[in-house]
Residue, then its C-alpha position, 0 to 999 in steps of 0.5 A: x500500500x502506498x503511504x497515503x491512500x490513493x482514496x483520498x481525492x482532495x489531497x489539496x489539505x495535506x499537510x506540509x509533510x504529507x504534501x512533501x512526501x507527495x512532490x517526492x513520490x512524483x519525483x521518484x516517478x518522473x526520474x524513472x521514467x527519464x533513467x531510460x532515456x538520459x543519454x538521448x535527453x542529454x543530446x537533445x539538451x546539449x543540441x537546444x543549448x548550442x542553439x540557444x547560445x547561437x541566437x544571442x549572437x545576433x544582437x551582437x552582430x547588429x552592435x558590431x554592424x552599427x558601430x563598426x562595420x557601417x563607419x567601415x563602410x562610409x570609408x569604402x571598407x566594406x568588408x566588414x559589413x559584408x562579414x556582418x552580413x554573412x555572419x549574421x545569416x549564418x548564424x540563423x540558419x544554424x540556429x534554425x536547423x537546430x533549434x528544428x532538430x532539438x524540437x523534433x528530437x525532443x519530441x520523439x523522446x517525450x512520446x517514449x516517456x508517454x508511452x512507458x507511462x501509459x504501459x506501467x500503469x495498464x500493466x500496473x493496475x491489472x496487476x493490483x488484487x480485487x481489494x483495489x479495484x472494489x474500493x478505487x472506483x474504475x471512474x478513478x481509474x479511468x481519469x487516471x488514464x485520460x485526464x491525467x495522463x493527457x496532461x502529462x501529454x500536454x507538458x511533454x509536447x509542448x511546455x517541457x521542450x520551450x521550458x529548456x528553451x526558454x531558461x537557456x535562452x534568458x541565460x544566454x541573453x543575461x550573459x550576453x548582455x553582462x560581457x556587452x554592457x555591464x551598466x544595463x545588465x544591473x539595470x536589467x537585474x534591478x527588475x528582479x526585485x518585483x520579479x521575484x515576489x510577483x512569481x513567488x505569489x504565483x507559484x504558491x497561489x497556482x500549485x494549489x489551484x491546480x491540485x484542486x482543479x485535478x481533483x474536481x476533474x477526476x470527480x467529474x469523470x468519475x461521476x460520468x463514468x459511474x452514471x453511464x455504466x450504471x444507466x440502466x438502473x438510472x432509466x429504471x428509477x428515474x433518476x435522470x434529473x437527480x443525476x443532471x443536477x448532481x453533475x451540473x454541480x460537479x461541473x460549475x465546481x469545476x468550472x469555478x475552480x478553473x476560473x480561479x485559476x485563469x484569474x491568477x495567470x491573468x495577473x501574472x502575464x500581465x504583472x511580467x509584460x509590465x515589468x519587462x516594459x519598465x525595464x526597457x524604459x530604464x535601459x534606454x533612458x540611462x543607456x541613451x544618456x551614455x550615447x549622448x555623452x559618447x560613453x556608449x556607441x549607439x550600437x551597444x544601446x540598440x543590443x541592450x535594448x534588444x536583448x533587454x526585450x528578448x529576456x523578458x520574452x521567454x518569461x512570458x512562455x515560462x508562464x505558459x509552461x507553468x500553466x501546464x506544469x502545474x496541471x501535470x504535476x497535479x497528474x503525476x502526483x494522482x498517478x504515482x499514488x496508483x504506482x505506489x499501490x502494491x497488490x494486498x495478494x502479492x506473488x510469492x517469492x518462491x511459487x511451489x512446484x504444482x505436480x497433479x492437482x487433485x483439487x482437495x480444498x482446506x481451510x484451517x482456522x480462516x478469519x477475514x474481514x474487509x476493509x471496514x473491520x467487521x469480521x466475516x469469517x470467524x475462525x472457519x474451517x472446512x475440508x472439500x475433499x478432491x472431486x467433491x461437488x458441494x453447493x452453499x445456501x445462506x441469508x445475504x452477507x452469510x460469507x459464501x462470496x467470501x469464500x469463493x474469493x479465499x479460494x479464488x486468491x482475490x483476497x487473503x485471510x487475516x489469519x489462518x490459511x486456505x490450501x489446495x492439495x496441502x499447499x498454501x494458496x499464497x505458495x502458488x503462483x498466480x498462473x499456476x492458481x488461475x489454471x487450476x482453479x476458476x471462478x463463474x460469476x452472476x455478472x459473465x462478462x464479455x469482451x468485445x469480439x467474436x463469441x469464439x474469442x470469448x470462449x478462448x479465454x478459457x484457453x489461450x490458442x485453442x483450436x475452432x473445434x475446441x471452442x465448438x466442442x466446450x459450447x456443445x457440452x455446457x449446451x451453448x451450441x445450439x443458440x451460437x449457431x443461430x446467432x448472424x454469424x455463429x461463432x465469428x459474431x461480435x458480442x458488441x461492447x460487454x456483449x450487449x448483442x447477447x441476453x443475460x443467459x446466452x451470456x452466461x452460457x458463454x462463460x460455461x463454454x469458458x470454463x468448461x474449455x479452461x478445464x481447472x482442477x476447481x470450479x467456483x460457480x458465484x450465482x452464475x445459474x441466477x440471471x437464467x430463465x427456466x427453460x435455460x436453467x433446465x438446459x444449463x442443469x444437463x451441461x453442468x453434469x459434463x462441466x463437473x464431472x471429475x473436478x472439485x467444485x463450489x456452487x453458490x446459490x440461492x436457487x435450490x434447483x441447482x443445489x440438487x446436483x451437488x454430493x454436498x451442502x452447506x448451510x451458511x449463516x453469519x460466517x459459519x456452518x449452520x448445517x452440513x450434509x447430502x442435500x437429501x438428508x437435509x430435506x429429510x431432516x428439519x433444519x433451515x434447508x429443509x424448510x428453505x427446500x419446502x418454501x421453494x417447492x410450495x412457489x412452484x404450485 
């Protein structure tokens, strides 16, 4: 886990030491991102500093043309101006070409910098335990990847190329202007003083209102995502209005917040523009002096007062920098949070060597609770023995998903352990865990694709007569092939071309093709009509047939094929026994069994 949790959006009333761990974390991320890179930085820089060193030179052949070359001139000499001439467009064209190279070059590494960005944190995230992803809402994760990362995009193309620009450029000039005319380089450093105050106010003022403008666009994606996702239950209940009002005030929140922050830059470009002029003003009348009184050639004055003007230019595009690095660094800051994340159900460091799995399941003494600390299994234990088919029943919140996510490894218990064939689950890499034990839940999602790609999952490269052969025993088949173009049909987006049972009938297929030593079915028979069930019913007879499997149910049809079943009530086993000898007896499955059989009727 990272050391402030990534939950916390509005990260813009840290403290000062909170905040300070913060800018580090960034750091820490943005030095990694250059490490592969430095070698190719490190000649991107020296080529826009040669560039920029070439620029200042022509103030200063304009001062040589104007007191030198021309007084050669006027006496018939005019080698002097020619060299002038020839030196200043020289000097151009140089400074064109590589100012040309430097921005395109940069260019090119920025884009490698993005794109090792966007790689670790897709691969980053998929790599982070369920526990992450239930409580980091995936609207979070979403703005992680676009908002965020856009404006890193942003910085990249533009502002981090004319930020080196830009300083080299002002050094340069400052330089240059020391070793032309000493005497109008202290009037320029004089201008400094405002300067200074005018960009701490800035800097301080803008870093905050920037963070919070990441916060309130993170929050209004967020809420977009979550709506859109959930607009089927927003079309059932109505709730439309409810939802544009609370999305209109997300937005002039952040309408507000961005406001502000166009306010302050609205201040300070002016603030610079000002004191750039001011500065040239003094330049020029105390200069200007010196050319009347002849201390100064009118050369050296007209240099002063162009580089004086092109110091202050760069100023201007630093400001705009600014603008997008604060935005970026706001967005690094939300993003490193999600990289510093580290799975709660992390790989074990020397996997166990699997050889044939049995699928015997174990739990010895288990105790786990949420997030939230309210145990849900207290000290449980239980032996599925390999092959076993045992199917739990229970109120809601009895701990039956619970279980099916033990055994599953989405979590890991706070005491004790859960075992497969003896060996720790935290023992067992995690692709050796996936191939031998697999879960179906009441959701079946589906990827966009073909139905045949869908079915596949459940093994990696598995030939068009296995996916067929999968479908056919879960009883899949026969609705596949009526579909517009069988096999080959694209599901459409989370496989909205498909009903709720067809495509749970998909993830049978899935299942059934993975071939796991343990099967988890989660509700998976719920969203099924009658009809569909009875036909599931004859599939699950193949798709169980010699493998350790768990079904969780609030259906008792299904329940009739397991060997077992165990009645669960607030984190323990009420009753355990064949479900015949349950209907028999007068316990809470029986009376469950006799209220099902009576809504028959």
């Amino acid at each position: 886990m990272s050391t402030f949790g990534t939950l916390n959006e509005d990260e813009s009333d840290l403290s000062k030491e909170d905040s300070k761990v913060i800018r580090n974390r960034s750091l820490k991320l943005l030095i990694s991102l250059i490490q592969p890179v430095k070698k190719r930085l490190y000649l991107s820089f020296g080529i826009g500093i040669l560039s920029q060193l070439l620029r200042v030179i022509g103030p200063a052949i304009i001062a040589y043309a104007l007191d030198t070359a021309l007084p050669a001139a006027v006496n018939d000499d005019q080698i002097p101006l020619l060299t002038a001439v020839g030196g200043y467009l020289l000097v151009a064209v140089a400074t064109a070409s590589m100012t040309a190279f430097f921005i395109r070059y940069g260019a090119r590494i920025n884009q490698d910098v993005l794109l090792d960005l966007r790689q670790r944190m897709f691969r980053h995230t998929q790599k982070l335990s369920v526990e992450f992803h239930e409580r980091y809402t995936s609207g979070r994760v979403i703005a992680r990847q676009t908002s965020d990362l856009d404006s890193i995009r942003e910085l990249l193309d533009t502002g981090g190329n004319e930020m080196v620009v830009s300083l080299m450029f002002m050094i340069f000039t400052g330089g240059a202007l020391l070793i032309l005319d000493p005497q109008s380089f202290l009037v320029l450093m004089a201008s400094w003083i405002p300067l200074y105050f005018i960009t701490r106010w800035f800097i301080r003022s803008a870093r905050l209102q920037y963070r919070r403008s990441r916060v309130a666009s993170a929050r209004l994606i967020v809420y977009f995502v979550e709506t859109m996702t959930g607009i089927r239950a927003v079309k059932a209940f109505r709730t439309e209005k409810r939802n544009q009002q609370k999305y209109g005030d997300l937005n002039e929140d952040y309408r507000r917040i961005t406001k502000r922050t166009i306010q302050l830059f609205g201040i300070f470009d002016p603030s610079l523009i000002f004191t750039g002029s001011v500065a040239m003003t003094f330049v020029l009348l105390f200069s200007g002096s010196r050319v009347i009184e002849g201390e100064l050639g009118i050369g050296v004055l007209t240099a002063a007062l162009l580089y004086t003007r092109q110091f202050f230019g760069p100023i201007e595009r630093i400001a705009v920098f600014y603008n997008s690095y604060q935005a970026a660094s706001a967005a690094l800051e939300k993003i490193s949070g999600v990289l510093e994340e580290e799975p709660t159900v992390p790989e074990p460091e020397k996997p166990a060597e699997l050889k044939k799995i049995q699928g015997e399941l174990d739990f010895d003494k288990v105790s786990f609770n949420y997030s939230n600390n309210v145990p849900v299994l207290p000290e449980f234990s239980l032996n599925i023995p390999a092959g076993q088919t045992i199917a739990m029943v229970g109120t809601t919140g009895a701990g039956k998903s619970t279980l099916a996510k033990l055994i599953s490894r989405f979590y890991d218990p706070v005491l004790g352990s859960v075992s497969l064939d003896g060996i720790d689950l935290r023992e067992i890499s995690s692709t050796d865990l996936r191939r031998h034990i697999v879960m179906v839940t009441q959701e079946a999602y589906l990827f966009s694709g073909s139905v045949s790609d869908n079915i596949a999952l459940g093994k990696p490269g598995a030939s068009a007569e296995e996916v067929a052969a999968a479908a056919q025993a879960v009883g899949a088949h026969e609705f596949i092939m009526q579909l517009p173009d069988g096999y080959d049909t694209d599901v459409n987006k989370r496989g909205g071309r498909v009903s709720a049972g067809q495509r749970q009938l998909i993830s049978f297929a899935r299942a059934f093709l993975a071939d796991p030593s343990v099967l988890i079915l989660d509700e998976a028979t719920s969203s099924l009509d009658i009809p569909s069930e009875r036909q599931v019913q004859l599939g699950l007879q193949t798709l169980l047939k010699g493998r350790t499997a768990i079904i969780i149910a609030h259906r008792l049809s299904t329940v009739a094929i397991a060997d077992r079943v165990l009645v669960m009530e607030h984190g323990r086993i009420i009753e355990d026994d064949s479900p015949s000898k349950l209907i028999e007896g007068e316990g809470k499955f029986s009376k469950l069994h006799k209220a099902w059989r009576e809504s028959l009727v």
